[in-house]
N, C-alpha and C positions, 0 to 999 in steps of 0.2 A: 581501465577504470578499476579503483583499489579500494573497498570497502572494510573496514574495520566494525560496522554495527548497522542492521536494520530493525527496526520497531513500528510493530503494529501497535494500534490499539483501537475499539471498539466500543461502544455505548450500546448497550441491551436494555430494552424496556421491558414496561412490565405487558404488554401486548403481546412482545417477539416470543418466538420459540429459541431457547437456550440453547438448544442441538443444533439447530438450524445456520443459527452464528457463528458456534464454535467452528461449524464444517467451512462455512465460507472463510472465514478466516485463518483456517489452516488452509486451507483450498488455496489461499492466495500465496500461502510460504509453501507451497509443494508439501503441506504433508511431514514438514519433517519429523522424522523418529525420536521421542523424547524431549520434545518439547515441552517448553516449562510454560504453561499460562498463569498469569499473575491477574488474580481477581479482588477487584475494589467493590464493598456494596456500599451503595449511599441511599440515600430519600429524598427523592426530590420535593419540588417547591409544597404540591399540593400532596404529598405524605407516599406516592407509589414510588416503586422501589426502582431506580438503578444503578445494573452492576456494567461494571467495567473490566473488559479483557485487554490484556497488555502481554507480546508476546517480545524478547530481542532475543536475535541469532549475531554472533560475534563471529570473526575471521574467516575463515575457505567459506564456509557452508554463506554465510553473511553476502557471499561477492557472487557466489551461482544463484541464490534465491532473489537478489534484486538482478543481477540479467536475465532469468525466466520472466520476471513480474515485468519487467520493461518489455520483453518479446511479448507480453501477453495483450497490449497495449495496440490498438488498431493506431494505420497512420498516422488519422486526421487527430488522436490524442497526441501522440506525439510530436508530431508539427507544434500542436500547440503547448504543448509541454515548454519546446524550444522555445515559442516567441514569450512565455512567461518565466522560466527559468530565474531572472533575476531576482521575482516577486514570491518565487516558492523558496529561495537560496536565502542560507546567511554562514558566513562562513564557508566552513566542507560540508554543511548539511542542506538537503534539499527535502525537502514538507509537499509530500503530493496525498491527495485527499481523494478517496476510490468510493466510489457508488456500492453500498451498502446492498441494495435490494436487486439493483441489476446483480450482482454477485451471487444474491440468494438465491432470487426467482431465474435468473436466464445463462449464471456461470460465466458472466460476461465480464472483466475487469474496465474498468470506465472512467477515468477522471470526472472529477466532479468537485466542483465549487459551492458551499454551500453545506447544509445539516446532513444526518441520517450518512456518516461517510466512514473510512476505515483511513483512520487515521498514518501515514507512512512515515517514519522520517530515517532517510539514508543518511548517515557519516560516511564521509569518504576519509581516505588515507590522504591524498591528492586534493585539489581547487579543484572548481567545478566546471574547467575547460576539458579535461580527458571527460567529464562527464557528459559533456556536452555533446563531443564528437562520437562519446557512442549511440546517443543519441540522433545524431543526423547520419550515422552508419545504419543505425534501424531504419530511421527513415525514406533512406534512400534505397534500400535495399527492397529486395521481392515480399514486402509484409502482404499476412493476408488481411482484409478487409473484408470487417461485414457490411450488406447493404441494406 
């Protein structure tokens, strides 16, 4: 699996804690050294504020930060990652959507359907068949699972 670009991005309210975000959201890119976060403020409908975190990491570093974030991923996400694939894919990109608060509150990375998410989208160099397969290489392998 050959990655040319991975991007975050996040929505912070005006309730969240700003530090609290930032960390989950480097937390899910390992941390990396010199990372550039790119911040949008807006206003929303009824006048309170939010800002938007947006992170991309390009080439070497871009292909070991999305196989960490894939191993970070319990089986039964995985699995199901696989049976939807089509519906997160277009093109070499694949759009998965991480639980926000599981992230914050418990460090846990989680697919997740639906608001409150951290937004993913992987460019591959490749189709999204080597994707796949590393995929069901995760899967089939000794992952750990929480209960």
């Amino acid at each position: 699996m050959r990655v040319n670009r991975i991007t975050a991005s996040v929505f912070l309210y005006s309730t969240e804690d700003e530090n609290k975000v930032l960390s989950a959201l480097l937390s899910l890119l390992d941390d990396q050294k010199g990372t550039s976060i790119t911040r949008y403020d807006a206003t929303g409908h009824y006048g309170d504020s939010i800002v938007t975190f947006k992170v991309e990491l390009e080439g070497k570093i871009a292909g070991e930060v999305t196989q960490r974030l894939l191993s970070k991923l319990d089986k039964g996400d995985i699995i199901f990652l696989l049976s939807t694939i089509q519906s997160r894919s277009e093109g070499n990109r694949i759009y998965l959507r991480i639980d926000k608060q599981a992230l914050i509150s418990q460090g846990r990375v989680l697919l997740k359907d639906g608001d409150d998410v951290i937004k993913i989208v992987i460019s591959l160099k490749d189709n999204i068949k080597q994707f796949m397969e590393e995929l069901k290489r995760l899967a089939s392998g000794n992952l750990y699972t929480r209960s």
